[in-house]
C-alpha positions in Angstrom: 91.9 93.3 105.2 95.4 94.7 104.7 98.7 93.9 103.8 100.5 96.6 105.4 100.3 98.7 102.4 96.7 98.2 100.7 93.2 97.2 102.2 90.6 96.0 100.8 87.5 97.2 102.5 84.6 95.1 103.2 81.2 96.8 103.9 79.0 94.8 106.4 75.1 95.2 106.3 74.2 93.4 108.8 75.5 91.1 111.2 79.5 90.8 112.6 82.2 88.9 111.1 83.3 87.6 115.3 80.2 85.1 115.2 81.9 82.5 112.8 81.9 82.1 109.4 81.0 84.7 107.1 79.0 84.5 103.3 80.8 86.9 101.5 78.3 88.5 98.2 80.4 90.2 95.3 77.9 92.0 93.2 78.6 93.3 90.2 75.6 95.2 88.1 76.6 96.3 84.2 79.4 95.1 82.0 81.2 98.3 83.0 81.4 98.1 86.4 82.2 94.2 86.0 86.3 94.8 85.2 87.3 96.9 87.9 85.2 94.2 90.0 86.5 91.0 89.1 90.1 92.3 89.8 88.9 93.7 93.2 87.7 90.2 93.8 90.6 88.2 92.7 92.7 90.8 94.7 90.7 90.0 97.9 90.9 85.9 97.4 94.9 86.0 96.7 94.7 88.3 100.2 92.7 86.3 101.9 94.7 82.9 101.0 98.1 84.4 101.5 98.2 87.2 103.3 99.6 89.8 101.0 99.4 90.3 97.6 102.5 89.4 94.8 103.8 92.8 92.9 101.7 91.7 89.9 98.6 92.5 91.8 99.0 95.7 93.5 96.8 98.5 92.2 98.8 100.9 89.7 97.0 104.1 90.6 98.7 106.5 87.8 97.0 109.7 89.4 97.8 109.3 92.5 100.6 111.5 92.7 98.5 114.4 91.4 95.2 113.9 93.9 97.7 113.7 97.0 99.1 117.2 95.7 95.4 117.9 94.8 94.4 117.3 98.6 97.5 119.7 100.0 95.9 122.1 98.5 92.3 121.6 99.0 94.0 121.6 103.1 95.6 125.2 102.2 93.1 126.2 100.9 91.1 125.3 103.6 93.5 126.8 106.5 93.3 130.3 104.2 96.8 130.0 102.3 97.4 132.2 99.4 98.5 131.4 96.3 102.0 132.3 97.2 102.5 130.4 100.2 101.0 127.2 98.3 103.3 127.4 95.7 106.4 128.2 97.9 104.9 124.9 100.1 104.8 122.6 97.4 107.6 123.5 94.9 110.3 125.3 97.6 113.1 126.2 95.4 111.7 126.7 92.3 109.7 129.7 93.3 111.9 132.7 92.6 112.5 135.0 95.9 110.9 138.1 94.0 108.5 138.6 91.7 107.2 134.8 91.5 104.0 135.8 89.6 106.5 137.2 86.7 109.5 135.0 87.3 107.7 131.4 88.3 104.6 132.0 85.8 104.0 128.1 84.8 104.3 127.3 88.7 101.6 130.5 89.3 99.3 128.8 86.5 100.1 125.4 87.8 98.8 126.3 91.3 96.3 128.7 90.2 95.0 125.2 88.7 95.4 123.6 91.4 93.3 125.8 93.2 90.5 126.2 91.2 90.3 122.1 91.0 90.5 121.8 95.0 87.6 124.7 95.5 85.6 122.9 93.0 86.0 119.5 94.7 85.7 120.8 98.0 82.2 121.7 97.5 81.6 117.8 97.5 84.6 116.0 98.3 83.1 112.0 98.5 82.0 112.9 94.9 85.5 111.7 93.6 88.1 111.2 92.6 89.7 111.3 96.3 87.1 109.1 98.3 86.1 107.6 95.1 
């Protein structure tokens, strides 16, 4: 179920959701798991009864920003980018002409992070935090 901008997925084990009514189980297993849970939950009701969900109740994902850079990378990675060309990619201008390594070092570190991260996580990427 969507709203245009976030879904909320439901996993079927058995059976279609075109025959009729559905019984919907929310299981939650552990006190730790149970907060994250109960909002997903009370996300999917509003959802369900009005079709989209108010401001209040859309998911404030404060990393998100860094995994989507985190996945450009992992991709340059992948299609055999340097660490050059990924930092010229993602921070254009700020990348001197010459001599980045010596005149861009933070942006050098910063990708030279960024890279180690996206090799590590690449080696099982549904492990998190992308697909988490």
């Amino acid at each position: 179920m969507s709203d245009g901008r976030w879904a909320i997925r439901l996993d079927l084990f058995d059976g279609t959701l075109l025959g009729g009514p559905v019984l919907i189980e929310h299981r939650i297993s552990g006190l730790q798991s149970a907060k994250p849970k109960q909002a997903a939950l009370r996300q999917f009701v509003v959802l369900a009864q009005n079709g989209g969900l108010p401001r209040s109740m859309m998911p404030k994902e404060s990393k998100a920003a860094h995994w989507i850079l985190e996945l450009r990378v992992a991709d340059a990675v992948v299609a055999g980018a340097n660490q050059q060309e990924i930092a010229r990619r993602l921070f254009r201008g700020a990348i001197a002409p010459h001599r980045w390594r010596a005149e861009s070092p933070s942006y050098r570190s910063r990708v030279q992070r960024l890279v180690k991260r996206a090799r590590r996580l690449l080696g099982d990427p549904f492990a998190g935090p992308w697909f988490d």
